[in-house]
C-alpha positions in Angstrom: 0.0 0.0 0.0 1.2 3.4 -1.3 0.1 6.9 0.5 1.3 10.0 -0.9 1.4 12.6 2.1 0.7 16.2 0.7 2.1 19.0 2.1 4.5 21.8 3.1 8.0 20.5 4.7 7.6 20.6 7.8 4.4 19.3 8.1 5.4 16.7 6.3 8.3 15.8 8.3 6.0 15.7 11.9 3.7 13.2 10.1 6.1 10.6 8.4 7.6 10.7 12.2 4.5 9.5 13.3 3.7 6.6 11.1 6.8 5.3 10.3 6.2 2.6 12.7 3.8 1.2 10.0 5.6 -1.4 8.4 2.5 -2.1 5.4 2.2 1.2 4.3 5.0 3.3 2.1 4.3 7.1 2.8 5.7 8.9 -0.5 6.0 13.0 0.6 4.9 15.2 -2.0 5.6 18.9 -0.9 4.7 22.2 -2.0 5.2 25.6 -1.3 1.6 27.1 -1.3 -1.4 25.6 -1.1 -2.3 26.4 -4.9 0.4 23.6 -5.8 -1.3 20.9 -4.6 -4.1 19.9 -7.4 -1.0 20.1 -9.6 1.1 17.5 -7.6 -2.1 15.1 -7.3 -2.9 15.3 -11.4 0.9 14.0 -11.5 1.0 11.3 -9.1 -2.3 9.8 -8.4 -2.5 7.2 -10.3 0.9 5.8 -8.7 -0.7 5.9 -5.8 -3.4 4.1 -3.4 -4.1 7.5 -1.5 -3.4 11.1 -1.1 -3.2 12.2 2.4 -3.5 16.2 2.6 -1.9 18.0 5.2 -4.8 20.2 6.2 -8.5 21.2 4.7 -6.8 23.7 2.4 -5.3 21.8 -0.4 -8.1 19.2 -0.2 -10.4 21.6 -1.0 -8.3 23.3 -3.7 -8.2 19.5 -5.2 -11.8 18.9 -4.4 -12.5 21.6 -7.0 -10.2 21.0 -9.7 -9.2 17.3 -9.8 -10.8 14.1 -10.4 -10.6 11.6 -7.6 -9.8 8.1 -8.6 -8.4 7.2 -5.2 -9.2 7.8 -1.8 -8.7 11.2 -0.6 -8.8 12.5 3.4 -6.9 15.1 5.2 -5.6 15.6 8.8 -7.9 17.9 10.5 -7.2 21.1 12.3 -7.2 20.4 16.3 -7.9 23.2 18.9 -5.2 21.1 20.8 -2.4 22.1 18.5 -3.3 26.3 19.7 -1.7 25.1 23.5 1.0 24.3 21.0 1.1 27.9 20.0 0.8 29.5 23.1 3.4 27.5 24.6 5.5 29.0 21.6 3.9 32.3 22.0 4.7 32.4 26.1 6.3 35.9 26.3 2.6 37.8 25.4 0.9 35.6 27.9 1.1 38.6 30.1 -2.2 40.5 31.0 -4.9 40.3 28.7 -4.0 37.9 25.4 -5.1 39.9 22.3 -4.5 37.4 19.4 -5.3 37.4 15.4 -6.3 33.9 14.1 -6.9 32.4 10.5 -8.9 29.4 9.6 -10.4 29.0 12.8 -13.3 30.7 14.3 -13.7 32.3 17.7 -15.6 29.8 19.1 -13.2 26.8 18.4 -10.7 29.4 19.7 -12.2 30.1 22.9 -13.5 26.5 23.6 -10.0 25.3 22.8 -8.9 27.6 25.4 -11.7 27.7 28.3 -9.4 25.1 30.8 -6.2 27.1 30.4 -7.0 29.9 33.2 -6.1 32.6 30.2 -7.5 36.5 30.2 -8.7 36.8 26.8 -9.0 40.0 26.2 -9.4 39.7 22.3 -9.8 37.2 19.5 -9.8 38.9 15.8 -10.7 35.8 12.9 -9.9 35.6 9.6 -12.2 33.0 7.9 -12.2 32.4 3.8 -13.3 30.4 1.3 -11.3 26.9 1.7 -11.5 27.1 -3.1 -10.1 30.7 -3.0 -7.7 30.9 -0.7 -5.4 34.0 -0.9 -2.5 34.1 1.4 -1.2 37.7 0.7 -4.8 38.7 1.7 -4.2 36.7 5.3 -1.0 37.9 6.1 -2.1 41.3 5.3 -5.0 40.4 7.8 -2.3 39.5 10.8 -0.3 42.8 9.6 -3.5 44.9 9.7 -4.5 43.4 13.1 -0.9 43.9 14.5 0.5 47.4 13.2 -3.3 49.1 14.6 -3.1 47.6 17.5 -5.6 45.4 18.1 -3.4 42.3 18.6 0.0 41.9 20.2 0.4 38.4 18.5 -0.9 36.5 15.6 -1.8 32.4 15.4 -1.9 30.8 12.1 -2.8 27.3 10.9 -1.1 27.9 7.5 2.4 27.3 6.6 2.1 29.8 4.3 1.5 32.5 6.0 3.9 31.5 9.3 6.6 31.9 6.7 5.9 35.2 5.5 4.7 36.7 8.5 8.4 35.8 10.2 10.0 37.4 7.2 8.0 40.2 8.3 9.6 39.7 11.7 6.1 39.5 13.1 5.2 37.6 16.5 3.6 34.7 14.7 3.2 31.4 15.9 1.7 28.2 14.0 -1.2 25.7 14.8 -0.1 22.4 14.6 -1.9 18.9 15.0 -1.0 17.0 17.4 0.7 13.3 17.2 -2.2 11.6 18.1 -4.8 13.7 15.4 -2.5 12.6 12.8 -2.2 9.2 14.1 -6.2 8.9 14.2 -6.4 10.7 10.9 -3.8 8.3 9.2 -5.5 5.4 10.4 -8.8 6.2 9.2 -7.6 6.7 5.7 -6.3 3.3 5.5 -9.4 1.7 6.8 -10.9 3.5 3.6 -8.3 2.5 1.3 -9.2 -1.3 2.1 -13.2 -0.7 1.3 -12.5 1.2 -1.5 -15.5 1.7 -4.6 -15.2 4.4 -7.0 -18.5 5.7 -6.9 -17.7 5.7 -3.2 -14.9 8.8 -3.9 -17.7 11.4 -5.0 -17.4 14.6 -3.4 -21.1 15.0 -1.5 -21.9 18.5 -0.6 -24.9 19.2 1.5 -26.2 22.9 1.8 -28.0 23.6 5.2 -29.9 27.1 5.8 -32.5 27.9 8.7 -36.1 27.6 7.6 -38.5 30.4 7.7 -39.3 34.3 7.8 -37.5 36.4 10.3 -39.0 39.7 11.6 -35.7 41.7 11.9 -32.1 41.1 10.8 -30.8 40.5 14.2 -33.3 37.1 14.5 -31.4 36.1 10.9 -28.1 36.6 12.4 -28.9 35.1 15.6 -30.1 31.8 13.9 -27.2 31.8 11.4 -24.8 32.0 14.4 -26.6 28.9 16.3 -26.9 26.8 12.9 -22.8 27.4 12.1 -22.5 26.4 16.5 -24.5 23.2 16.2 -23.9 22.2 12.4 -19.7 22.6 13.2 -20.6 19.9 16.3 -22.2 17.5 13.6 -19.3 17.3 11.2 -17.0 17.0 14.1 -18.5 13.9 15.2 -18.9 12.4 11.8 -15.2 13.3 11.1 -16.5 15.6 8.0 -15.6 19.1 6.5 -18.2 22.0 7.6 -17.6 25.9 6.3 -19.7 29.0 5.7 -21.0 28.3 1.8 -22.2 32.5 2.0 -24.3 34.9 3.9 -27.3 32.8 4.2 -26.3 29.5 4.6 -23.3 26.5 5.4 -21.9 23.3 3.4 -20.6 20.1 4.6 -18.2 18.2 2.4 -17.6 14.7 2.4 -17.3 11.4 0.1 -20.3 9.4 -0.8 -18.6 6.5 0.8 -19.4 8.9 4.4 -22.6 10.4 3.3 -24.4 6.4 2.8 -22.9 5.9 6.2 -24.2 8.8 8.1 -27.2 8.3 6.2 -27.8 4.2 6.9 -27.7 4.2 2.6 -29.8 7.5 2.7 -33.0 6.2 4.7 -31.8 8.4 7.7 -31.8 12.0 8.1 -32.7 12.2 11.8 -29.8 14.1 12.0 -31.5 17.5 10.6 -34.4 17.5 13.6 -31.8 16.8 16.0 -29.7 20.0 14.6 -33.3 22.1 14.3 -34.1 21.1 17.8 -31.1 21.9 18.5 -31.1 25.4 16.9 -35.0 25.7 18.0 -36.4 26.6 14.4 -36.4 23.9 11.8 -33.4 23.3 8.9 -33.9 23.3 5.3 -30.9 21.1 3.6 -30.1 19.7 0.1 -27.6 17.0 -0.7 -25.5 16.9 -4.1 -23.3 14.1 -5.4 -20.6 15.2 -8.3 -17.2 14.4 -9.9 -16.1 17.8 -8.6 -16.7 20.5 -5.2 -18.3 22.9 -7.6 -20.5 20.9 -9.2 -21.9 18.5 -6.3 -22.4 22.1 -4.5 -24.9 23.2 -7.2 -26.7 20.5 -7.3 -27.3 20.6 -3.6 -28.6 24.3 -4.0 -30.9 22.6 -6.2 -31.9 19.7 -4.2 -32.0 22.6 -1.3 -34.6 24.4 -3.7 -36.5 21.5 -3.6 -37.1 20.6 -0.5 -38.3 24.4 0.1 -41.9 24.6 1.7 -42.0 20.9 2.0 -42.0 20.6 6.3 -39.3 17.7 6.5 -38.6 16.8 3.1 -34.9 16.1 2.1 -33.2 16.0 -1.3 -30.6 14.2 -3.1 -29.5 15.3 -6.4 -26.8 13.9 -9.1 -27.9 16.4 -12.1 -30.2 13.7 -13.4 -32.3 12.1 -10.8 -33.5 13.1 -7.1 -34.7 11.1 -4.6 -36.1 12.1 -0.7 -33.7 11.0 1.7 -35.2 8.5 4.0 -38.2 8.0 2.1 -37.4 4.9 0.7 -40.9 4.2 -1.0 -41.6 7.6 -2.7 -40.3 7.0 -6.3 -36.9 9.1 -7.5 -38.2 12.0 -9.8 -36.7 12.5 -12.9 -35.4 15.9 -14.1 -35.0 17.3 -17.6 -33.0 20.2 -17.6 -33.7 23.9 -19.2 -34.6 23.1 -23.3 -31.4 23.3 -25.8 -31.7 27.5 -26.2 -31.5 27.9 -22.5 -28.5 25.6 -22.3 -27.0 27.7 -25.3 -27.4 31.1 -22.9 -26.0 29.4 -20.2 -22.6 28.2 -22.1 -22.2 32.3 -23.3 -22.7 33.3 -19.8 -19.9 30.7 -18.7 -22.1 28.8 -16.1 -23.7 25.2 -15.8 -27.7 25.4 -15.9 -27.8 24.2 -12.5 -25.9 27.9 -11.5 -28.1 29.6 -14.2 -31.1 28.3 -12.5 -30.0 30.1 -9.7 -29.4 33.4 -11.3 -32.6 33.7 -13.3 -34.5 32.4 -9.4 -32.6 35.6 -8.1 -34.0 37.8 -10.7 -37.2 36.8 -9.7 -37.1 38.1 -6.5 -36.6 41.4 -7.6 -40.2 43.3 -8.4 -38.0 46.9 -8.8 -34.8 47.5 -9.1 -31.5 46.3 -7.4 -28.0 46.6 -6.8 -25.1 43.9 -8.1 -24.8 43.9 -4.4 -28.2 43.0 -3.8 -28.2 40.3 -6.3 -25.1 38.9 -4.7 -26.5 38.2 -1.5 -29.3 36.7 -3.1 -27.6 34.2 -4.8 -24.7 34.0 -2.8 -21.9 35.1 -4.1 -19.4 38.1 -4.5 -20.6 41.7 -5.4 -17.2 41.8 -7.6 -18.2 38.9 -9.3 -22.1 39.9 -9.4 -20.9 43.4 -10.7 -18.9 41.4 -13.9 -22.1 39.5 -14.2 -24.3 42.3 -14.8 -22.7 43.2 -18.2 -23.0 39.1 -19.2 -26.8 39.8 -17.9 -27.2 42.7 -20.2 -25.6 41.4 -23.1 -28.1 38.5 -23.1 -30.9 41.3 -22.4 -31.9 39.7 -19.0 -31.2 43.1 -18.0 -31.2 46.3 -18.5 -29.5 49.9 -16.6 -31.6 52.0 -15.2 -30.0 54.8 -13.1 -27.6 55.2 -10.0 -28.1 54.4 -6.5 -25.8 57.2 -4.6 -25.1 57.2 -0.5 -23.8 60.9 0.7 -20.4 60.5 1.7 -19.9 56.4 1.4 -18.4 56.1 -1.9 -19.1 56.2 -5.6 -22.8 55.4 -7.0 -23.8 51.8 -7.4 -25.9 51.2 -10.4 -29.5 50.0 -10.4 -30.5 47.5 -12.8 -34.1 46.2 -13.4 -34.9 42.3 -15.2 -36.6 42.7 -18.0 -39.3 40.3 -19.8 -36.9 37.7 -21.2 -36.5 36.7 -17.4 -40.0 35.5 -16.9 -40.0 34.0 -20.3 -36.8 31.7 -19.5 -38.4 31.0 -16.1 -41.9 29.8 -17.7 -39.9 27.6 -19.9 -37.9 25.6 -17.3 -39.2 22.0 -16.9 -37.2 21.5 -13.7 -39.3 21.0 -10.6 -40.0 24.9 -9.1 -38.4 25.8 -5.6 -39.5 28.9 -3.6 -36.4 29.0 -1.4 -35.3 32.6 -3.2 -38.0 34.3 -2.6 -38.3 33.2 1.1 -34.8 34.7 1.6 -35.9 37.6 0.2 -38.2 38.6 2.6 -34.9 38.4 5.6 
């Protein structure tokens, strides 16, 4: 048995000192620099190899996104044990009240990882990104900002990356390592997958979970985001699975299909999503997508999300063809044709799947006036840069058209205001996809 261990040097290092008591297994290092590397190093040696272990969430979401998966895939998880690690490191500021900048982690792991160390935390600053476009000039500049206004005396980081650069920098930075035993755990786990191995078992799954319902006032919103990211990041902890913000307005697991039938019992169990609602108090809506890539299993659950919209306990699962309810084992799988051939055409100009498309022209929908590309972005859940660039692909293909300026005295330059026009409704009336009213629920937030 061959396992290629992905990562930076060090890292690297720490884990082939851990398993090298393993006398089946031949751990083949395959370093990198940065993070964007890694999908590179997998398309070359993957099919040497019976498994990739990744270092860290990073490059197997980088992977996730980019490469196909033909053998198993798992990565050593990031351990609140490793920031006593850090602080160890990092003993000098321990004085007074600890003021700290953090990547990848959120406060709450922070602070939990912390409560039996007798610390005064006076301040915890996060950075948090998206695990597909990770940017590590924008989290060093993060630390830097944190440190040179004085909101932190030190910085923590779980990425290689950035530890380097911020020393160069001469920054008090310190880095968040697993412990012996996650990696040992991790390791092991891997190799129990390796021996009940399927291909169809290597699909990326990606389930999309929001909170269900109209809130009075923003704060109720926020208030039941915050409880549904507390008690969702429990779940995937248990289950040994990937959990991250997916936008404003709702989260994403991420794990293999192999996982998904197993915390599923072969998808006829979804208890799971009352115990998280009555957990949260206020019920969950959730979607589950399978695909060859992150991308595209994470449209499809937005899809199978969509569908499961105004139906009280109803769950989806979607593979772009074919949905079925999750434990529902006697209601028949419904069968989806997609938009008809000219709809497809629009969606290849616009540079999109139909499945992301869908979404779009849903978002539209939601607008009786006008709106803002920023507006629009939150709807659909994604970046006003990118939402601005869409615009013009919008109006090009006369979904949309310019109509004035939105200005705000003294906050920066006018945002335009566009308005959908007819063709919208038009491309709506001729989608033979079932109908989801998730959009304009959130709508009303």
């Amino acid at each position: 048995m061959k396992i290629g261990v992905l990562g930076p040097a060090n890292l690297i290092k720490k884990i082939l000192s851990v398993v090298e008591e393993r006398e089946d297994v031949v751990f083949a290092p395959l370093e990198y620099v940065l993070p964007q590397e890694a999908p590179d190093l997998v398309r070359e040696n993957q099919c040497d190899l019976d498994a990739i272990f990744f270092c860290g969430s990073i490059p197997y979401c980088l992977c996730l996104d980019s490469v196909d998966r033909t053998v198993p895939w798992s990565y050593l998880p990031l351990s609140t044990t490793g920031l006593l690690v850090a602080l160890v490191n990092a003993r000098e500021h321990l004085c007074g009240k600890i003021r700290m900048s953090v990547d990848t982690l959120s406060e709450r792991e922070v602070r939990e990882g912390l409560e039996d160390c007798s610390l005064d935390i006076g301040a915890i600053y996060t950075y948090e990104f998206d695990f597909t476009r990770i940017s590590i000039s924008d989290i060093v500049d993060f630390h830097f900002r944190m440190l040179s206004e004085g909101k932190a005396d030190m910085c923590l980081t779980c990425v290689e990356a950035v530890h380097k650069a911020l020393l160069e920098k001469r920054l008090p930075a310190y880095r968040v390592s697993p412990g012996r035993q996650t990696i040992r755990n991790a390791v092991e786990r891997l190799i129990l997958e390796i021996r009940g191995q399927s291909n169809t078992l290597l699909l990326s799954v990606v389930g999309v979970f929001r909170p269900e319902g109209i809130f009075e006032t923003r704060r109720q919103y926020e208030e039941a985001m915050l409880k549904l990211n507390t008690h969702l990041m429990d779940y995937a902890k248990k289950r040994g699975i990937l959990a991250i913000p997916r936008n404003s307005s709702s989260f994403q697991t991420i794990e293999t299909m192999g996982q998904f039938l197993i915390g599923t019992s072969s998808l006829s169990d979804v208890s799971f999503l009352s115990k998280i609602g009555d957990s949260c108090g206020f019920k969950i809506l959730a979607g589950f997508g399978v695909g060859p890539s992150l991308r595209i299993a994470e449209e499809y659950a937005a899809v199978a999300a969509d569908m499961a919209c105004g139906k009280e306990g109803a769950c989806y699962f979607f593979d772009g063809k074919r949905a079925r309810a999750l434990g529902a084992a006697t209601e028949p799988r419904m069968e989806f044709s997609d938009f008809d051939s000219e709809a497809a055409l629009l969606a290849e100009r616009l540079g999109v799947t139909l499945p992301t498309l869908a979404r779009y022209i849903q978002g539209l929908m939601c607008f009786d006036g006008t709106f803002t590309a920023s507006e629009f972005a939150k709807i659909v859940g994604m970046q006003p840069k990118s939402s601005r660039k869409l615009m013009s692909g919008l109006q090009k293909e006369m979904l949309v058209q310019e109509c004035g300026t939105l200005s705000h005295a003294g906050r920066g330059r006018p945002q335009r205001l566009y308005r959908s026009t007819e063709k919208v409704a038009w491309i709506r009336s001729r989608k033979r996809i079932q109908e989801g009213g998730d959009m304009e629920e959130r709508c009303r937030v």
